[in-house]
PALO-637379 format. One record per residue (C-alpha): residue number from 1; x, y, z. Coordinates in steps of 0.2 Angstrom, whole numbers, plus 5000, padded with zeros to 4 digits. Layout:
REM residues N
{pos->NUM	px->X	py->Y	pz->Z}
...
END
This chain:
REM residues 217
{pos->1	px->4947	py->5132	pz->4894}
{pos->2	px->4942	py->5136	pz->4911}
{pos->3	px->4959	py->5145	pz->4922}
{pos->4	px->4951	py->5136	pz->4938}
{pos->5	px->4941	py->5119	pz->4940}
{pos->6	px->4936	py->5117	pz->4958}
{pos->7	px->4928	py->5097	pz->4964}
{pos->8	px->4920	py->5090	pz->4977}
{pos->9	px->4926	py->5077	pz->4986}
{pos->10	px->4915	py->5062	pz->4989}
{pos->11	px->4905	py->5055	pz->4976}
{pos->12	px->4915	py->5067	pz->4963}
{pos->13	px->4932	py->5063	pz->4966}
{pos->14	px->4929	py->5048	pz->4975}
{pos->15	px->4919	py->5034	pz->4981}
{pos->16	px->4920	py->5036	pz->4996}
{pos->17	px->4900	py->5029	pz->5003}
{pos->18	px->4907	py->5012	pz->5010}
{pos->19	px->4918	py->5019	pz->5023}
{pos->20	px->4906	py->5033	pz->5028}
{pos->21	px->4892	py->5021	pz->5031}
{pos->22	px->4904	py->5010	pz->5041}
{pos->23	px->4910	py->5022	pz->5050}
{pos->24	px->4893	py->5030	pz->5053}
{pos->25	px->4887	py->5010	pz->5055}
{pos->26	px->4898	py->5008	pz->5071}
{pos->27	px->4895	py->5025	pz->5080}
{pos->28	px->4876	py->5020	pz->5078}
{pos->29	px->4880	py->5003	pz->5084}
{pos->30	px->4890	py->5009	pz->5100}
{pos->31	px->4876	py->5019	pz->5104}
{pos->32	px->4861	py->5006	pz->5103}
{pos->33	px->4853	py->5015	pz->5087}
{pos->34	px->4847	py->5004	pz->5070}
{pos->35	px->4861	py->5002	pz->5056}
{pos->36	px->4859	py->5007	pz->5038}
{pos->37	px->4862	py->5000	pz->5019}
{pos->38	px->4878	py->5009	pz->5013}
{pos->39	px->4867	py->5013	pz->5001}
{pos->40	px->4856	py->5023	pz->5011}
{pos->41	px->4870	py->5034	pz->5015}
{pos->42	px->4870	py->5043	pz->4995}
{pos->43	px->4855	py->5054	pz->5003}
{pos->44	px->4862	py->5055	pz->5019}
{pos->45	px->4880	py->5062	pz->5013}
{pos->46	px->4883	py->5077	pz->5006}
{pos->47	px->4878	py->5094	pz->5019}
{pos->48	px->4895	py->5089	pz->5033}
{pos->49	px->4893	py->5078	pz->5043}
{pos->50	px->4883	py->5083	pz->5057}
{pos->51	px->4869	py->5082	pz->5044}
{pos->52	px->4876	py->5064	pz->5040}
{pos->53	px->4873	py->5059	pz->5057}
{pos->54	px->4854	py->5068	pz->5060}
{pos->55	px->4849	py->5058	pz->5045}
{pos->56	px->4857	py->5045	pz->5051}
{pos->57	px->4848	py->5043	pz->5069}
{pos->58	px->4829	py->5035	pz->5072}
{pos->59	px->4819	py->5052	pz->5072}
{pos->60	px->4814	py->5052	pz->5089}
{pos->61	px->4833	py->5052	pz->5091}
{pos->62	px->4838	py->5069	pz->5083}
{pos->63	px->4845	py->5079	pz->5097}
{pos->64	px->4862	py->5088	pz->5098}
{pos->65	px->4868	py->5077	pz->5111}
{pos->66	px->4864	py->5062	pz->5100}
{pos->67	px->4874	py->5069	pz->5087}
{pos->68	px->4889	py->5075	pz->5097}
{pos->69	px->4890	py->5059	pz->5103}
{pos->70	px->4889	py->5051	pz->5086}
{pos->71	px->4902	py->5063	pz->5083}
{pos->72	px->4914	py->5056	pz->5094}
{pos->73	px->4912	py->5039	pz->5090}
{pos->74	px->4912	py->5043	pz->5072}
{pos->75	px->4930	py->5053	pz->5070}
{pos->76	px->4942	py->5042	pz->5078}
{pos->77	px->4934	py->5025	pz->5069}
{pos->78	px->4935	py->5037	pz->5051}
{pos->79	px->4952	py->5044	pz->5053}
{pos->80	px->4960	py->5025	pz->5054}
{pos->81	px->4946	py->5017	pz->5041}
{pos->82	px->4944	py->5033	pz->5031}
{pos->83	px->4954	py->5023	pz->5016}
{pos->84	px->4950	py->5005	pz->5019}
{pos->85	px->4934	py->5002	pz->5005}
{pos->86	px->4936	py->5022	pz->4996}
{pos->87	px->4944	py->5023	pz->4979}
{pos->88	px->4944	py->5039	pz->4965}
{pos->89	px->4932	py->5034	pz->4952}
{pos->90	px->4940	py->5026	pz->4936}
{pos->91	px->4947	py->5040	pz->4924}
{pos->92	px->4945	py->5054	pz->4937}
{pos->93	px->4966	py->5053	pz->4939}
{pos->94	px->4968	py->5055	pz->4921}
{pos->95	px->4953	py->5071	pz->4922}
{pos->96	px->4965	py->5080	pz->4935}
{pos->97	px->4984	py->5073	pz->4926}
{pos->98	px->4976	py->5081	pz->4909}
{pos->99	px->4967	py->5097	pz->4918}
{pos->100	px->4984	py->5101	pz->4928}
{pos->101	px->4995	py->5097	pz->4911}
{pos->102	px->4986	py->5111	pz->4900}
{pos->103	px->4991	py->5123	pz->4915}
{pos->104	px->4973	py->5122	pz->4925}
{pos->105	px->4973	py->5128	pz->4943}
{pos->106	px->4963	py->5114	pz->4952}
{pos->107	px->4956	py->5115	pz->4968}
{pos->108	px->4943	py->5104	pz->4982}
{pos->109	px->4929	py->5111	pz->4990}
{pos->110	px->4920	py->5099	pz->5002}
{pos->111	px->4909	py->5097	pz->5016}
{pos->112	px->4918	py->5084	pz->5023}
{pos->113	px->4928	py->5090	pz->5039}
{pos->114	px->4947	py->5097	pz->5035}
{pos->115	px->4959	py->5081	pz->5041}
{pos->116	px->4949	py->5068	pz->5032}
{pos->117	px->4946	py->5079	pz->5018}
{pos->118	px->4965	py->5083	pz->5016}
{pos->119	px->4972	py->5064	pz->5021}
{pos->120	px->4960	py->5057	pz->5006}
{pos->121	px->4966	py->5071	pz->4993}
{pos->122	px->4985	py->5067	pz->4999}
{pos->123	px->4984	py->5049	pz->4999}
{pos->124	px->4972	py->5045	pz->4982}
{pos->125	px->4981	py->5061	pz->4972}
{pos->126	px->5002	py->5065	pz->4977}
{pos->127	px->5004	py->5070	pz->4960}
{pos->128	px->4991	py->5082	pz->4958}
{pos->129	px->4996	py->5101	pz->4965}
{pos->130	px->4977	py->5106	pz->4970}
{pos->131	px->4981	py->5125	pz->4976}
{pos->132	px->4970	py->5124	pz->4990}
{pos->133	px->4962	py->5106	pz->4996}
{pos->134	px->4946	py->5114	pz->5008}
{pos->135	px->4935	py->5103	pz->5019}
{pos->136	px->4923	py->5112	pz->5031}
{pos->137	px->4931	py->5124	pz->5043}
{pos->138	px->4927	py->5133	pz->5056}
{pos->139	px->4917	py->5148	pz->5055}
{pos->140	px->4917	py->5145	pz->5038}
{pos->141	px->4900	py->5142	pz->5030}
{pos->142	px->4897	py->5125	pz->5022}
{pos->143	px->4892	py->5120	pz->5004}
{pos->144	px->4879	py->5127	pz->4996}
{pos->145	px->4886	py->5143	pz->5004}
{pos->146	px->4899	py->5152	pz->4989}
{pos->147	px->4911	py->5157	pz->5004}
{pos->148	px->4923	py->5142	pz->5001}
{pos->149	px->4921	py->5144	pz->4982}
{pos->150	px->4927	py->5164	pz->4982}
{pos->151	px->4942	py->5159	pz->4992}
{pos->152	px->4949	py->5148	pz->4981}
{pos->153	px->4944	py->5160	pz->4966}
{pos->154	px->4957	py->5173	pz->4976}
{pos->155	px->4968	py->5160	pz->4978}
{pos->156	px->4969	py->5157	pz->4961}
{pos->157	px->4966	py->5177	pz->4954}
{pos->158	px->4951	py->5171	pz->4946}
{pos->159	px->4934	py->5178	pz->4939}
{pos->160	px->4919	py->5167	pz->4941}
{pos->161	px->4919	py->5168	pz->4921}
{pos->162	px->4936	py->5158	pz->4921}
{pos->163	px->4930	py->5145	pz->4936}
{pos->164	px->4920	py->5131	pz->4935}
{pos->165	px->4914	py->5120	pz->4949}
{pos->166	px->4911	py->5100	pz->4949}
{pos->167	px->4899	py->5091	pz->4960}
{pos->168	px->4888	py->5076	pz->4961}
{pos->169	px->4874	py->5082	pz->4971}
{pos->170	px->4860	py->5097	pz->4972}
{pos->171	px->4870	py->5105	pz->4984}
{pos->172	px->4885	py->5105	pz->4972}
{pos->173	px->4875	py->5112	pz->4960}
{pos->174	px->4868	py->5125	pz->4971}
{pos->175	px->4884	py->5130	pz->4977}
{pos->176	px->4890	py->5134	pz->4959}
{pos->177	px->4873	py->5144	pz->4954}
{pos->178	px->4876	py->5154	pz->4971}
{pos->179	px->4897	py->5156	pz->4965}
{pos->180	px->4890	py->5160	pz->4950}
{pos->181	px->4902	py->5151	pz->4940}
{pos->182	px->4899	py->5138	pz->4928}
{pos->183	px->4891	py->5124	pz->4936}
{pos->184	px->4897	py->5107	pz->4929}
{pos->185	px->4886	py->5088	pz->4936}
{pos->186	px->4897	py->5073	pz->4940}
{pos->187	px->4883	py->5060	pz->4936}
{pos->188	px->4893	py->5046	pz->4942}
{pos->189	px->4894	py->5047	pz->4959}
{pos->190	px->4881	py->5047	pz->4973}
{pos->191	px->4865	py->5055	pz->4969}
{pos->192	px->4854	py->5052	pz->4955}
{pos->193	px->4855	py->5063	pz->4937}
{pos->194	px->4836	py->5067	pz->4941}
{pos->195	px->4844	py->5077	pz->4955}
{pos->196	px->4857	py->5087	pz->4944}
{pos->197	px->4847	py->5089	pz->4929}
{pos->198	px->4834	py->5101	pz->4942}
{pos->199	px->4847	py->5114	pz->4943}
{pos->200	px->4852	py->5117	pz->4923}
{pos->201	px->4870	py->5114	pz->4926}
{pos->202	px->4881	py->5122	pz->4912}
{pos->203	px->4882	py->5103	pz->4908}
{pos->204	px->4883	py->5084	pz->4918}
{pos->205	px->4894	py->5072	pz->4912}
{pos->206	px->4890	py->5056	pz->4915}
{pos->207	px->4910	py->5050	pz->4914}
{pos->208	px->4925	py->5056	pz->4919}
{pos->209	px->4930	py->5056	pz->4902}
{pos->210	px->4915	py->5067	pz->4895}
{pos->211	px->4920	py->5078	pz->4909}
{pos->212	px->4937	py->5080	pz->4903}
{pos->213	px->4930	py->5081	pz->4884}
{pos->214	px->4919	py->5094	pz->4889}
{pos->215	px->4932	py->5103	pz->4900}
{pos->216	px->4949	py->5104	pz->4887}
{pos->217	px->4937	py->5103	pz->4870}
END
């Protein structure tokens, strides 16, 4: 058994695809730009969201400005609506009750800014004592840079041997692979198994349950 288990947020932890395309949906509106599917936004999601919101935009639209002023509209409608449709997958509060009862450290790592990262954590899990619960920071690099990875694992005084990282996307994966810890796929959430099963995880669960199987044995 693993002495640190580290998850991403959205699409891992949980669903959280309705808000973000609402949110996104009503800064584009605002500004006179098209609006998209919620489901578009599982390709959109997943590199912060500055990248959410370039995607986003009509091509010919793409400029900093754009996004800054995306940005704006987009944090202020998120912080209040951030909960309204978003729930943890079914069985993933069991996966963490179990993981933290058998003594596992657990951790977040996300690209979703730090206040919505931390409000969603605190609200959706109380119970659960996550030893750090890390959005993207400030001069901090975001996923698939390690950086947030190593600081959690010397948090936690542990060796990439002992950690294992959880995420539902190639950037997840990729951020394990560059951690090099043991890179676990969450095939429930946002992205297609097609996308996991490129990277040779250790192994992708495609439940909560065959997560926690595969975790505690």
């Amino acid at each position: 058994m693993k002495k640190l288990v580290i998850f991403d947020l959205d699409g891992t932890l949980i669903n959280t695809i309705a808000d973000l395309a609402g949110a996104t949906n009503y800064a584009l509106k605002a500004c006179g730009y098209p609006l998209h599917d919620t489901d578009a936004y599982r390709f959109f999601v997943g590199n912060g969201i500055n990248k959410l919101f370039e995607r986003a935009l009509p091509e010919s639209e793409r400029s900093e400005e754009n996004i800054r002023k995306i940005r704006s509209l987009f944090i202020p409608y998120y912080n209040m609506h951030n909960a309204d449709l978003s729930r943890p997958y079914p069985g993933i509060t069991h996966v963490l009750e179990s993981l933290q009862a058998e003594g596992v450290s657990l951790a977040v790592a996300s690209n979703k800014y730090q206040e919505a990262t931390e409000k969603l954590i605190k609200h959706y899990f109380p119970q659960i004592g996550f030893i750090r619960i890390f959005g993207q920071r400030e001069n901090v690099p975001v996923k698939p840079a390690p950086d947030v990875v190593f600081e959690i694992m010397q948090a936690a005084g542990a060796q990439p041997e002992e950690t294992a990282y959880i995420g539902d996307s190639g950037v997840d994966m990729q951020t394990g692979i560059n951690a090099k810890v043991e890179t676990i796929g969450a095939a429930w959430g946002f992205r297609p198994r097609t996308e996991l099963e490129a990277y040779h995880p250790a192994f992708i669960a495609d439940t909560p349950e065959a997560l926690l199987d595969y975790l505690i044995g």
